[in-house]
N, CA, C and O atoms as a printed pandas DataFrame, in Angstrom:
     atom_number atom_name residue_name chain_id  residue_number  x_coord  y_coord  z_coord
0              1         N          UNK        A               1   33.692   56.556  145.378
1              2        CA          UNK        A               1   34.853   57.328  145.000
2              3         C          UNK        A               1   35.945   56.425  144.395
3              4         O          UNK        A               1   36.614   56.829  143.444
4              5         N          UNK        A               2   36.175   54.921  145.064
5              6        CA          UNK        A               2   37.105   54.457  144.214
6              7         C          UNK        A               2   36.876   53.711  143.315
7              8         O          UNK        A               2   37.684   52.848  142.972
8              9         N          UNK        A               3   35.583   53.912  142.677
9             10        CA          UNK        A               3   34.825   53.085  141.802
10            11         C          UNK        A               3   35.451   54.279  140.865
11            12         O          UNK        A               3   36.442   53.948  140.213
12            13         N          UNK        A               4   35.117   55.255  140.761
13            14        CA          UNK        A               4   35.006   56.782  140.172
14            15         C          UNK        A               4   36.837   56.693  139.437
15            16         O          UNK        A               4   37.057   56.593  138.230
16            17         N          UNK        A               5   37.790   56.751  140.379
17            18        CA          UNK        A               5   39.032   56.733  140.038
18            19         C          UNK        A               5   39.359   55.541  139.584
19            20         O          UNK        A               5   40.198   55.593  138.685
20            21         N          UNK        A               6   38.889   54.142  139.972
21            22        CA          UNK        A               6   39.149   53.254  138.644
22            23         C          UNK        A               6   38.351   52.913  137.368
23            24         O          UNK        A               6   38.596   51.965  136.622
24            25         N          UNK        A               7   37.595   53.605  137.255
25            26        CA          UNK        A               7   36.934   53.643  136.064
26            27         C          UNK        A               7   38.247   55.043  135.395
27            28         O          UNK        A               7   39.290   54.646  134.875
28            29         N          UNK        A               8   38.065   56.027  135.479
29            30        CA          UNK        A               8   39.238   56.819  135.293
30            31         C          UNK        A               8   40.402   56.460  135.006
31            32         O          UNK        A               8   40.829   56.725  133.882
32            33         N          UNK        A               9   41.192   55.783  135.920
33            34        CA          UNK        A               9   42.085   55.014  135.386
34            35         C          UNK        A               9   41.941   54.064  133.835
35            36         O          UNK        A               9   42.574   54.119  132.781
36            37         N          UNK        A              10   40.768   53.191  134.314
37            38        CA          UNK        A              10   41.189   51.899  133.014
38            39         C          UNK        A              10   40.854   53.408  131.978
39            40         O          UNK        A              10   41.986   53.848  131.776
40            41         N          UNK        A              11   39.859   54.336  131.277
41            42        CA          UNK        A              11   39.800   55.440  130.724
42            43         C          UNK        A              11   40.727   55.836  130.324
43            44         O          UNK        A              11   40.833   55.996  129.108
44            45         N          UNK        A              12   41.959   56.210  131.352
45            46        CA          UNK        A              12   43.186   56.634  130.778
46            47         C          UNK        A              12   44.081   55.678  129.952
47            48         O          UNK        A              12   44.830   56.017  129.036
48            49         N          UNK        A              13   43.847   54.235  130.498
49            50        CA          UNK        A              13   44.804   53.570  130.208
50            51         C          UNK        A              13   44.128   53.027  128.768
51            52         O          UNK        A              13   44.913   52.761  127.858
52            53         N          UNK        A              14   42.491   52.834  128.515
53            54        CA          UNK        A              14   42.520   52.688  127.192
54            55         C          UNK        A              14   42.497   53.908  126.218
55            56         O          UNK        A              14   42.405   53.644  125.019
56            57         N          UNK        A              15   42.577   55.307  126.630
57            58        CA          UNK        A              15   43.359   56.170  125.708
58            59         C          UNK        A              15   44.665   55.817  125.208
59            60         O          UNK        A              15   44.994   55.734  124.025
60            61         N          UNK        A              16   45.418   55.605  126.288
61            62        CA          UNK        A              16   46.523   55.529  126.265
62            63         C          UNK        A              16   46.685   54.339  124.748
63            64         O          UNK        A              16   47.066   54.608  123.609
64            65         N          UNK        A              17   46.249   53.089  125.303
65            66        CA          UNK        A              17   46.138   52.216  123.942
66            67         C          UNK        A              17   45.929   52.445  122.425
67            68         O          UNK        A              17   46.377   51.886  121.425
68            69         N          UNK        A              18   44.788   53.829  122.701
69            70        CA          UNK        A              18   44.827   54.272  121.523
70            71         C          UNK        A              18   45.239   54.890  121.175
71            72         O          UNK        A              18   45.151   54.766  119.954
72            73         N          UNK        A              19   45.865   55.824  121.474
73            74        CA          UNK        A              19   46.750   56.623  121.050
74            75         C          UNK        A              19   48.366   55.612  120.149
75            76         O          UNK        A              19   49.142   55.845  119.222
76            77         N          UNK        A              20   48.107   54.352  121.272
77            78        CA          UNK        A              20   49.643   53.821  120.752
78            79         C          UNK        A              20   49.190   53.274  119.560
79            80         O          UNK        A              20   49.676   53.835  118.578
80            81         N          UNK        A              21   48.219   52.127  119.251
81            82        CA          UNK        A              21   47.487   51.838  117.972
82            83         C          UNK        A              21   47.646   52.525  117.054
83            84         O          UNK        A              21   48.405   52.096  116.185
84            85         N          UNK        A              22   46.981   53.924  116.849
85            86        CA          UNK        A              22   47.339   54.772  115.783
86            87         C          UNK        A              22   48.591   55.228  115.804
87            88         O          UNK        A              22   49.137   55.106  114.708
88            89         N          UNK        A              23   49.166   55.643  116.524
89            90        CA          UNK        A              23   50.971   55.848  116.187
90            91         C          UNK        A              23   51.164   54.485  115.482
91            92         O          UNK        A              23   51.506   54.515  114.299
92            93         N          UNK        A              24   50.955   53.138  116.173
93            94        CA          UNK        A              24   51.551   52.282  115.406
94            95         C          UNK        A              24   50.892   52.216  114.092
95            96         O          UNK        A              24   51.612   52.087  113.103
96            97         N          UNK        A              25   49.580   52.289  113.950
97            98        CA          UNK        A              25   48.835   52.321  112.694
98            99         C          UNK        A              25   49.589   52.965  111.331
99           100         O          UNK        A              25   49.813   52.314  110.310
100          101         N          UNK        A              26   49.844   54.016  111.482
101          102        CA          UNK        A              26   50.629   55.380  111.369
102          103         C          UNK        A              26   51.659   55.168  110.279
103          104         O          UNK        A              26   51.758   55.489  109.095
104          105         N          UNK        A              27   52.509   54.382  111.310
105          106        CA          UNK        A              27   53.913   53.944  111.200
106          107         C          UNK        A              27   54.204   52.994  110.506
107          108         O          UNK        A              27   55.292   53.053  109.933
108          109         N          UNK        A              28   53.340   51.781  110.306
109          110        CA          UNK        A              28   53.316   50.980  109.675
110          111         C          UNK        A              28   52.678   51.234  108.015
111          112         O          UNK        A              28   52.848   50.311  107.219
112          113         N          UNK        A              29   51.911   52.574  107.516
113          114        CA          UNK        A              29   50.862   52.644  106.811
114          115         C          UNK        A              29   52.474   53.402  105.498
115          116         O          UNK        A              29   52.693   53.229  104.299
116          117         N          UNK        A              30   53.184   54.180  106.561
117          118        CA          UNK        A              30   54.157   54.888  105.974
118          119         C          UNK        A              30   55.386   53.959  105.842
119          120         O          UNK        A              30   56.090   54.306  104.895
120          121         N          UNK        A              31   55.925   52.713  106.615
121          122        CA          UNK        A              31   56.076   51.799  105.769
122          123         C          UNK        A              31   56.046   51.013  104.427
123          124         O          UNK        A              31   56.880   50.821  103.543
124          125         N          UNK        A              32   54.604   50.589  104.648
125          126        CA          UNK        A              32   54.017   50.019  103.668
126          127         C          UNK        A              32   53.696   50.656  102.021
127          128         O          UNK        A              32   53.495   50.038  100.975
128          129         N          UNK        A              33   53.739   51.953  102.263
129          130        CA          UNK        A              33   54.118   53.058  101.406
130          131         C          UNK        A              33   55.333   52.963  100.511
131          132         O          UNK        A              33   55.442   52.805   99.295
132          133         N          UNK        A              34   56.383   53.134  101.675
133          134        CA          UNK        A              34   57.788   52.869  101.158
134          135         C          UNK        A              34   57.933   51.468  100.624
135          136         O          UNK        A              34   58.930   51.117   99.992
136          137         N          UNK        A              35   57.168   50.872  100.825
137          138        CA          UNK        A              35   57.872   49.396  100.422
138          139         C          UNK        A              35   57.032   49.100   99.001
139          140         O          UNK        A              35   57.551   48.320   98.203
140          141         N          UNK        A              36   55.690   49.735   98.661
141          142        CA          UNK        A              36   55.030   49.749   97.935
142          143         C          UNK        A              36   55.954   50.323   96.211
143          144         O          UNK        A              36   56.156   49.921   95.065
144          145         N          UNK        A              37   56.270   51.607   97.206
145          146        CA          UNK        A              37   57.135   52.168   95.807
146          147         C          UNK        A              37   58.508   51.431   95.536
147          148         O          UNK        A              37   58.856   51.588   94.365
148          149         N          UNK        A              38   59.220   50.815   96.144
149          150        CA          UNK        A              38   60.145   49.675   96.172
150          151         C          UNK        A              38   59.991   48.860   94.964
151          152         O          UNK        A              38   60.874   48.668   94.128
152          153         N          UNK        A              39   58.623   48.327   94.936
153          154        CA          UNK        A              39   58.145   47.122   94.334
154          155         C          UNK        A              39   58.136   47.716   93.086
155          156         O          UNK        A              39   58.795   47.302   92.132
156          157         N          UNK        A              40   57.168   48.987   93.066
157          158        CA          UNK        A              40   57.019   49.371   91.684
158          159         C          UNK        A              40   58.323   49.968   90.784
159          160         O          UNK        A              40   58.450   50.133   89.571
160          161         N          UNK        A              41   59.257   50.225   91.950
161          162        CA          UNK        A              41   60.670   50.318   90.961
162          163         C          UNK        A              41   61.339   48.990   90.759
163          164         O          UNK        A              41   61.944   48.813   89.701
164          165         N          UNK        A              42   61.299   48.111   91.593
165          166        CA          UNK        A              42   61.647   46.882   91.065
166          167         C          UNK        A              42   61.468   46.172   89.654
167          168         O          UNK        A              42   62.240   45.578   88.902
168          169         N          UNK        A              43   59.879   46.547   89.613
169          170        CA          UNK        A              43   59.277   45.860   88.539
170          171         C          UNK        A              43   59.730   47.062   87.535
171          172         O          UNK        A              43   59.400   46.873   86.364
172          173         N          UNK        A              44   60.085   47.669   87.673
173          174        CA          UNK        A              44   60.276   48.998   86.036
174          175         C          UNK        A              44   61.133   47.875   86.075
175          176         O          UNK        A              44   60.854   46.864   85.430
176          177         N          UNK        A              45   62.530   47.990   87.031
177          178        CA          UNK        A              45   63.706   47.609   86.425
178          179         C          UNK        A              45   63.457   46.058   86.123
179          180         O          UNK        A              45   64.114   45.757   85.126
180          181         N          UNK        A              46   62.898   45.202   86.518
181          182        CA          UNK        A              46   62.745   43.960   85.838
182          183         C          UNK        A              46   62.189   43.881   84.011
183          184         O          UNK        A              46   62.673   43.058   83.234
184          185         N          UNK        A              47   61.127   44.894   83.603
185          186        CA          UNK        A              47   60.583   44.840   83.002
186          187         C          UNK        A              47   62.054   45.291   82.080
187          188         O          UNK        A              47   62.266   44.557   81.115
188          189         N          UNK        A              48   63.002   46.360   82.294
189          190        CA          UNK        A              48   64.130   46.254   81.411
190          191         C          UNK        A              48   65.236   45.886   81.036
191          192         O          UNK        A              48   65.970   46.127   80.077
192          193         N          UNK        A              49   65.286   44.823   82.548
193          194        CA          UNK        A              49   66.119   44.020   82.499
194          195         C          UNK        A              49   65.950   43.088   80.974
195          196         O          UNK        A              49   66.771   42.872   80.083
196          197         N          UNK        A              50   64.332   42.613   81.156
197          198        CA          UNK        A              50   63.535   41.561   80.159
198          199         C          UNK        A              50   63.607   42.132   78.953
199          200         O          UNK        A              50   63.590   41.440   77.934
200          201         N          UNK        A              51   63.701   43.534   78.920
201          202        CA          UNK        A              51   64.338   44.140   77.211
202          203         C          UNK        A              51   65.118   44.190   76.957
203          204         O          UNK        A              51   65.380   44.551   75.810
204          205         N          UNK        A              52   66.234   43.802   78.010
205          206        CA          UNK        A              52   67.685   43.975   77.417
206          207         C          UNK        A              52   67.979   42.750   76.952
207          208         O          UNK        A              52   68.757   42.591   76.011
208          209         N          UNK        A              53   67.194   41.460   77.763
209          210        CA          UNK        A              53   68.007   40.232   77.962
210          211         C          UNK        A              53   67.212   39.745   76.173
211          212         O          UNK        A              53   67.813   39.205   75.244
212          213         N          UNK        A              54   66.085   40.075   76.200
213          214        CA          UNK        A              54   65.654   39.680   74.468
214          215         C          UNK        A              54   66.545   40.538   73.569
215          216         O          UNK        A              54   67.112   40.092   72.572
216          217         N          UNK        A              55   66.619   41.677   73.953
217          218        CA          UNK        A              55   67.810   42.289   72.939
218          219         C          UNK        A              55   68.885   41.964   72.558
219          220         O          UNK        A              55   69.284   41.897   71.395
220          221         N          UNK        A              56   69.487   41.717   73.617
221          222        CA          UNK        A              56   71.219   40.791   73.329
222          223         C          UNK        A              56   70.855   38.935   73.021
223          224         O          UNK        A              56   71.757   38.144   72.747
224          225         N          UNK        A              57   69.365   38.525   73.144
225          226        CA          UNK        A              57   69.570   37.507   72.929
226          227         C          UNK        A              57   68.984   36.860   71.577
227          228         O          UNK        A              57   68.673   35.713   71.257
228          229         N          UNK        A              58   68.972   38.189   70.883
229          230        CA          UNK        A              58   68.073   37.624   69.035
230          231         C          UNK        A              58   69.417   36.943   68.077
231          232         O          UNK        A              58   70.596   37.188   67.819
232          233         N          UNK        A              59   68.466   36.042   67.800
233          234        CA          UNK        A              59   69.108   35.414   66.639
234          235         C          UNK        A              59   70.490   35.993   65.926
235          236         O          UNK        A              59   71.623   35.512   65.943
236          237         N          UNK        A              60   70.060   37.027   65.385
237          238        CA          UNK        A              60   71.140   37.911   64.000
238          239         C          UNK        A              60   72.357   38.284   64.991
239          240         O          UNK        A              60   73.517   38.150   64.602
240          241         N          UNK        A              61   72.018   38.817   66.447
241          242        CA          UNK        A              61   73.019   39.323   67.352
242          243         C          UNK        A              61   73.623   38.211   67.278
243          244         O          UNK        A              61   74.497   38.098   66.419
244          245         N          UNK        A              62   73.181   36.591   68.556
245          246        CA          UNK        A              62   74.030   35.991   68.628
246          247         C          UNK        A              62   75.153   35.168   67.006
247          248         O          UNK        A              62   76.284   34.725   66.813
248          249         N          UNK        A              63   74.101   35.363   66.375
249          250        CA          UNK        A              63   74.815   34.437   64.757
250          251         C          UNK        A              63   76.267   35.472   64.444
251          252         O          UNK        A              63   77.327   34.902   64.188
252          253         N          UNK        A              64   76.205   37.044   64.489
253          254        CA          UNK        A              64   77.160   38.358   64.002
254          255         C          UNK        A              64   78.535   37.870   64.849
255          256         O          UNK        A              64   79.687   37.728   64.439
256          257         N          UNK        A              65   77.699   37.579   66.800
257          258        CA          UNK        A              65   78.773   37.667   67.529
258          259         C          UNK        A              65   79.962   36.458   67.332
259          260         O          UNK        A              65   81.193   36.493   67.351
260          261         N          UNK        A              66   78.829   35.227   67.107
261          262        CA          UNK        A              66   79.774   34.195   66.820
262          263         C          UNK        A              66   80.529   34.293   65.483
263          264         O          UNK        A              66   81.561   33.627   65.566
264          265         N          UNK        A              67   80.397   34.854   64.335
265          266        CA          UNK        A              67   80.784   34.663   63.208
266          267         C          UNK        A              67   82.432   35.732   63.309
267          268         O          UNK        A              67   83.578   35.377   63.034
268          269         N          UNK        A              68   81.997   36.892   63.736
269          270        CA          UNK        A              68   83.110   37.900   64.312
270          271         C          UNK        A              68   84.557   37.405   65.362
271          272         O          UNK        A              68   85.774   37.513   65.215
272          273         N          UNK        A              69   83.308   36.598   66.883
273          274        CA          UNK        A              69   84.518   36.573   67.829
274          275         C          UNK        A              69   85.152   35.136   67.583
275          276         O          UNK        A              69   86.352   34.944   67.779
276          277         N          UNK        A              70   84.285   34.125   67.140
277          278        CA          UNK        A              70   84.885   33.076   67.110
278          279         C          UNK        A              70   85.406   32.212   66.065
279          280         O          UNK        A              70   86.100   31.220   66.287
280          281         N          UNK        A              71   84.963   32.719   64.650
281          282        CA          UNK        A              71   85.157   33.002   63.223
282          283         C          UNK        A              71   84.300   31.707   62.819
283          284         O          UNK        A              71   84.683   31.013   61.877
284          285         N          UNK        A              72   83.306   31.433   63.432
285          286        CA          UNK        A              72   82.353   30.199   63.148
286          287         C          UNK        A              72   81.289   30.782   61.485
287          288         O          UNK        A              72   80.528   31.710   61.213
288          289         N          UNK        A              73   81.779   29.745   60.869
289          290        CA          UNK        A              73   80.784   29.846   59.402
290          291         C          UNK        A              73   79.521   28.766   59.904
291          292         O          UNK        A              73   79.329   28.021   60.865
292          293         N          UNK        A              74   78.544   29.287   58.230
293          294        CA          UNK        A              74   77.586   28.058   58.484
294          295         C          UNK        A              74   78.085   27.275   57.503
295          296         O          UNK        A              74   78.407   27.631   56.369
296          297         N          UNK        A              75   78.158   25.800   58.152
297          298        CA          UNK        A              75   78.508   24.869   56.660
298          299         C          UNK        A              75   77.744   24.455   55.853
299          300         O          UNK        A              75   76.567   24.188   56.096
300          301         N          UNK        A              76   78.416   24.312   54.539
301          302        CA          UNK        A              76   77.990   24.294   53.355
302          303         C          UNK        A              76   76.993   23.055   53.370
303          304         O          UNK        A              76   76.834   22.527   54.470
304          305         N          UNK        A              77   76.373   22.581   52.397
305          306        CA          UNK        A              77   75.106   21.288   52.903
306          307         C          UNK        A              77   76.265   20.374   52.292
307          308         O          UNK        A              77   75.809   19.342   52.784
308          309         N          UNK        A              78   77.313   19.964   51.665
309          310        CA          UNK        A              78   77.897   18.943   51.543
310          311         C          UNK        A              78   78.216   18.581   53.210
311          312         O          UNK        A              78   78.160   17.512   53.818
312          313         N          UNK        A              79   78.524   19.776   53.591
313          314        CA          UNK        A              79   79.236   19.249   54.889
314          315         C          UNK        A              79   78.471   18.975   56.057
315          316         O          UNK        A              79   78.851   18.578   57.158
316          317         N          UNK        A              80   77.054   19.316   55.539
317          318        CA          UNK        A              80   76.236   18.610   56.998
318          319         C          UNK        A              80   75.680   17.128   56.446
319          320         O          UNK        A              80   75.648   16.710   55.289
320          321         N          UNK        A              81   75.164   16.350   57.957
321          322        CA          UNK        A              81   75.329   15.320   58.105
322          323         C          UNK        A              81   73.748   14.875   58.747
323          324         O          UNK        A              81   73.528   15.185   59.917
324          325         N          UNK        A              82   72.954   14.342   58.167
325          326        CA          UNK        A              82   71.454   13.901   59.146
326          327         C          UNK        A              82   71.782   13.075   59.742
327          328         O          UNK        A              82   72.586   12.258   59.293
328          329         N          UNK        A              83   71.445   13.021   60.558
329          330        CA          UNK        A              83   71.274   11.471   61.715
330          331         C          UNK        A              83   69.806   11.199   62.082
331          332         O          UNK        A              83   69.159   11.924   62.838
332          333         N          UNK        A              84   69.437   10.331   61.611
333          334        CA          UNK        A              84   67.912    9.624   61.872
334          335         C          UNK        A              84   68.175    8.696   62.835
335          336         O          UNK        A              84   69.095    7.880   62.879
336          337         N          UNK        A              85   67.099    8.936   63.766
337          338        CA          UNK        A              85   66.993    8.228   65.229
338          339         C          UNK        A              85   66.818    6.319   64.559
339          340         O          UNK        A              85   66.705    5.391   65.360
């Protein structure tokens, strides 16, 4: 008989385990979910970050901005100068 009720017991108590396993299983799966879609909005927004940052950073943009905000010309070839190493 008390062979009977501790076998019963450990029975209950490894239900019990499993039951907590899959809750935790569960819980963690719906996590990992959320964190999954995280990533994949991350990466959209990286990917347009990387279109904006080539956009504002082409040639003709930066040459317009400097010529506009800072009134920088290109000089004439009298006025450039080679320097050989």
């Amino acid at each position: 008989m008390k062979l009977v009720m501790v076998l019963a017991l450990i029975v209950l108590a490894s239900s019990l385990g499993v039951v907590y396993t899959k809750h935790q299983s569960r819980k963690l799966f719906v996590e990992l979910d959320i964190l999954k879609k995280e990533r994949d909005e991350m990466n959209v927004e990286w990917g347009r970050l990387q279109l904006e940052q080539s956009t504002l950073a082409t040639h003709g943009r930066i040459e317009r901005a400097a010529k506009k905000r800072l009134g920088m010309v290109t000089p004439e070839y009298e006025q450039t100068l080679i320097v050989k190493p």
